[in-house]
C-alpha positions as CSV (number, residue, x, y, z in Angstrom):
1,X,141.8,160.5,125.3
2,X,139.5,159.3,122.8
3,X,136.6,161.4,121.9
4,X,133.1,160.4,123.6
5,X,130.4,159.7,120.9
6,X,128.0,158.6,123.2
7,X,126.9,159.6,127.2
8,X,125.0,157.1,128.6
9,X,122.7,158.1,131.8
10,X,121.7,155.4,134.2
11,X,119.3,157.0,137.1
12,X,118.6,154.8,139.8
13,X,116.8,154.6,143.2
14,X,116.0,151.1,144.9
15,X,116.9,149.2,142.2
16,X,119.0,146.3,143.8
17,X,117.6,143.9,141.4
18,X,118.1,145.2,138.4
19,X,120.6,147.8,138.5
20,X,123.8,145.5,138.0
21,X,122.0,144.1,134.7
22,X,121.0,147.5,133.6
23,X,125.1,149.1,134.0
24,X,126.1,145.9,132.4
25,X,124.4,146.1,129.4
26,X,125.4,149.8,128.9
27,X,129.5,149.2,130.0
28,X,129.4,146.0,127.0
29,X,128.0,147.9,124.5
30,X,129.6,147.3,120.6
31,X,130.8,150.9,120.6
32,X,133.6,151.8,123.4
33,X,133.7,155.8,122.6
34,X,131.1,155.8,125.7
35,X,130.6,157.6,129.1
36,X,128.4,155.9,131.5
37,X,126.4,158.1,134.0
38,X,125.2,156.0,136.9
39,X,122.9,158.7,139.2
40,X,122.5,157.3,142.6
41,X,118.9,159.0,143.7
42,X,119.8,158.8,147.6
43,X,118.3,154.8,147.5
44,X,117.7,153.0,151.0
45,X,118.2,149.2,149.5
46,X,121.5,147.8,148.1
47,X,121.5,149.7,145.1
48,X,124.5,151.9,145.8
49,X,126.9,149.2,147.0
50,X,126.5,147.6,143.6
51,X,126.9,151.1,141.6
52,X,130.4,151.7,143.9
53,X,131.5,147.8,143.2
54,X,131.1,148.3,139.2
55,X,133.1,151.7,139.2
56,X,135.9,150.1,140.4
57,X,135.9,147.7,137.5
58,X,135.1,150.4,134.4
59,X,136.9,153.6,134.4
60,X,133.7,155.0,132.2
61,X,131.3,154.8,134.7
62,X,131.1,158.6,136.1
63,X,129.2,158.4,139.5
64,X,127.1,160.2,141.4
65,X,125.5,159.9,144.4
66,X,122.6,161.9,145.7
67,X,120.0,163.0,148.4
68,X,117.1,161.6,147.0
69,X,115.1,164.1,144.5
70,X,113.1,161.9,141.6
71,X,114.1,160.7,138.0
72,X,113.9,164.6,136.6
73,X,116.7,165.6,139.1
74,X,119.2,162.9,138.6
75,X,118.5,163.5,134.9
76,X,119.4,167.0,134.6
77,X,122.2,166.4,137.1
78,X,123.4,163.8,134.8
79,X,123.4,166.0,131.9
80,X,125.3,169.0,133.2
81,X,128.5,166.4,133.5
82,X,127.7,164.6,129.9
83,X,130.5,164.6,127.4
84,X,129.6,162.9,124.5
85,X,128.3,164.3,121.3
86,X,124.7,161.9,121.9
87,X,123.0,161.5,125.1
88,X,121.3,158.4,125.6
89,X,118.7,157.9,128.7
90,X,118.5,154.2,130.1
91,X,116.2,153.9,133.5
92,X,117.7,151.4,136.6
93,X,115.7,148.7,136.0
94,X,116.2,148.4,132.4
95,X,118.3,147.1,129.6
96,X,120.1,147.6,126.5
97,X,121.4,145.2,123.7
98,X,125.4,145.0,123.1
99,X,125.2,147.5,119.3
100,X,122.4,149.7,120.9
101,X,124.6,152.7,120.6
102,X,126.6,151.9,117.7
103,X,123.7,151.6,115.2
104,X,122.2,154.6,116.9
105,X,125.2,156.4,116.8
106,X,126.3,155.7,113.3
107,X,122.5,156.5,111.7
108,X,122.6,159.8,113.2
109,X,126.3,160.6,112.3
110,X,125.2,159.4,108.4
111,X,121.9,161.5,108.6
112,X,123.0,164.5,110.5
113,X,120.2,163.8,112.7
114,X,119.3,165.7,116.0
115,X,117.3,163.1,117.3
116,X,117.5,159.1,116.7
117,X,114.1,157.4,117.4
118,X,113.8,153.8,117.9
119,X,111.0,150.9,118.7
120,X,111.8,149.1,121.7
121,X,111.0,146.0,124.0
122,X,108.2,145.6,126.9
123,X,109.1,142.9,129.0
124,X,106.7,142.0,131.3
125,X,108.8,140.4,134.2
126,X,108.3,136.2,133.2
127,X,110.8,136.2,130.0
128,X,108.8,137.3,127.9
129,X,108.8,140.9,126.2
130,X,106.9,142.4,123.2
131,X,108.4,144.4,120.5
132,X,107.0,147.8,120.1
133,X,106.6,149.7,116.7
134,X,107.4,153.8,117.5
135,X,106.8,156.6,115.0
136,X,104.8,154.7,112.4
137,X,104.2,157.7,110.2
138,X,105.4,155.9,107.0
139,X,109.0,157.8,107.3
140,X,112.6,157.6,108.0
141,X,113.2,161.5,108.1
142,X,111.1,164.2,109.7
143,X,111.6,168.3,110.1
144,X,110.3,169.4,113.7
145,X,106.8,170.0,112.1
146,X,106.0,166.5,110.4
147,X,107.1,165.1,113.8
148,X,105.3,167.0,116.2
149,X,101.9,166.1,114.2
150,X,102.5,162.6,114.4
151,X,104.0,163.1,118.4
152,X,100.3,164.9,119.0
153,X,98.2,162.5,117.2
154,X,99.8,159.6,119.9
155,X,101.9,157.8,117.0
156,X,105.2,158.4,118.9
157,X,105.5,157.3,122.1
158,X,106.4,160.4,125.1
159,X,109.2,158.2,126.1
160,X,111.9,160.1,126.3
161,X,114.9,156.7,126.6
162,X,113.8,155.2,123.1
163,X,115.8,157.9,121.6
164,X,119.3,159.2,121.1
165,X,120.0,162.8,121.3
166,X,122.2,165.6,120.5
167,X,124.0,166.3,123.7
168,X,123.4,170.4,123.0
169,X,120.0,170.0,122.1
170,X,119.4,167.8,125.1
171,X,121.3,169.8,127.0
172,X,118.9,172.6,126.1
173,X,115.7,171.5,128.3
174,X,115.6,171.0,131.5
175,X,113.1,168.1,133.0
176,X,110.7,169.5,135.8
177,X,111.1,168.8,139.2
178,X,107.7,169.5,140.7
179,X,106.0,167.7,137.3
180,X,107.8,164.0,137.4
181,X,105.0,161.7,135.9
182,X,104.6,164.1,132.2
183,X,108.3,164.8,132.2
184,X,108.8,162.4,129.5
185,X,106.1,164.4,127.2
186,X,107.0,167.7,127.6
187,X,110.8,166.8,127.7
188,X,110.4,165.1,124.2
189,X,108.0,167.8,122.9
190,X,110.2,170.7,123.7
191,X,113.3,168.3,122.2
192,X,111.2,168.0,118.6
193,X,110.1,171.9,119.1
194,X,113.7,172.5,118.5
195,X,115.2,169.9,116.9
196,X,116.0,170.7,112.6
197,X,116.6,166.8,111.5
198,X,114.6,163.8,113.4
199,X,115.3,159.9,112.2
200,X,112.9,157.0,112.5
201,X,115.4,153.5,113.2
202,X,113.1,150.4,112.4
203,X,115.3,148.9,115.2
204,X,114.3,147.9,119.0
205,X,117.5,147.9,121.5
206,X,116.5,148.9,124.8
207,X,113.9,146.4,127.1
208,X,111.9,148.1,129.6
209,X,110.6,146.7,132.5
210,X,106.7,147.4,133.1
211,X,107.0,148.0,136.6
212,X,103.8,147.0,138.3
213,X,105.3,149.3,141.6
214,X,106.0,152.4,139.6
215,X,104.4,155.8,141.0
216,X,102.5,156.3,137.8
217,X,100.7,152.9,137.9
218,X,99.9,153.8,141.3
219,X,98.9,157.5,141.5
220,X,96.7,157.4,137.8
221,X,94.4,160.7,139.1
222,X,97.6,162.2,139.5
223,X,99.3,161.4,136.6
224,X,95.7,162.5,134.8
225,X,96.0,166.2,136.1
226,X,99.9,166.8,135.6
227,X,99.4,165.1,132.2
228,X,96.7,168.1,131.5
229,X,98.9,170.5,132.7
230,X,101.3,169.8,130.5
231,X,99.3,169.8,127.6
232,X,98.6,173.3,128.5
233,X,102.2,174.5,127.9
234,X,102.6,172.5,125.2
235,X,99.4,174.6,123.4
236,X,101.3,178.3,125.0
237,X,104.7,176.4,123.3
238,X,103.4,176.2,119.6
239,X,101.1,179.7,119.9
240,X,104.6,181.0,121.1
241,X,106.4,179.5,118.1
242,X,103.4,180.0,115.4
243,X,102.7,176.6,115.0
């Protein structure tokens, strides 16, 4: 069996619409060394009818099926089964492009990199998407220090699926359960905490749908407060550290 560069997780819940585009575009990607994680998050619609149909057809796809528990669960279930050197997050309604993982892949292998950023996509539903710039600090390579100034100053976005990451270092941080709308930013902060190498790609692969029915658009007071709780560790993270 070949060795897996890349694990690819796929978390999913009610996404009928979009999942079969969103499993497609990871199971033709330019680079075959792949595992694809496809996390069923206990969805009610027709969403796991289509996961089971495509597993039949791709021995890569590793499934699993769950009692619904949010995005942070199915993530960090996702991860405890991942395989490949890089992990690389893709959300059920989005999309990658066929050499998203192969360029990714390959800058990090060249660079010795612990984390791969990249711009991305927005697209807003109609065919049209924006391209948007990600880590515009003026560099390619960053220690954990230059990044997490830039990362606190808001000139790298909290997503957390715009980047390729070592599998042990992703491994290393689990998402919380009971704070789902910051997970992203304390995810990626504790990532850069402890990452030694991080690389800037000036290339966009993945296209995210802005979801006008996501929970964050819809609950902003609560997304406010668990966003300023998370800011709170992240100030007892660096005192911790000495930064």
């Amino acid at each position: 069996m070949k060795k897996i560069k890349v694990s690819i997780i796929i978390t999913a819940y009610n996404f009928e619409k979009y999942i079969k585009r969103c499993i497609e575009s990871a199971t033709n990607q330019s680079l075959k060394e792949i595992e694809i994680i496809v996390v069923n998050d206990g969805s009610t619609d027709g969403t796991w009818k289509i996961i089971e149909k495509l597993s039949l057809e791709d021995d890569r796809l590793v499934i699993i099926n769950k009692e619904n528990g949010g995005e942070s669960s199915s993530i960090n279930a996702a991860s405890d089964v991942a395989k490949g050197e890089y992990i690389q997050e893709l959300d059920g309604d989005d999309w990658m492009e066929v050499d998203a993982c192969k360029q990714t892949y390959q800058y990090a292998i060249e660079n010795d990199l612990d984390i791969v950023v990249c711009d991305y996509y927005r697209d807003n539903g109609n065919g049209k998407s924006r391209y948007v710039n990600d880590l515009n600090c003026g560099k390619s390579f960053y220690s954990n220090e230059e990044y997490l100034s830039c990362f606190l100053q808001k000139k790298s976005a909290t997503l957390s699926w715009p980047k390729l990451v070592k599998t042990d270092l992703y491994k290393s941080v689990k998402r919380p359960i009971d704070n789902f709308m910051s997970a992203d930013l304390i995810t990626v902060f504790k990532w850069a905490l402890k990452a030694k190498k991080i690389g800037k790609l000036k290339k966009s692969f993945i296209h995210w749908m802005a979801n006008p029915d996501s929970v964050t658009r819809k609950e902003p007071a609560k997304l406010m407060y668990q966003t300023f709780e998370v800011y709170d560790e992240i100030e007892s993270n660096l005192k911790e550290s000495n930064q």
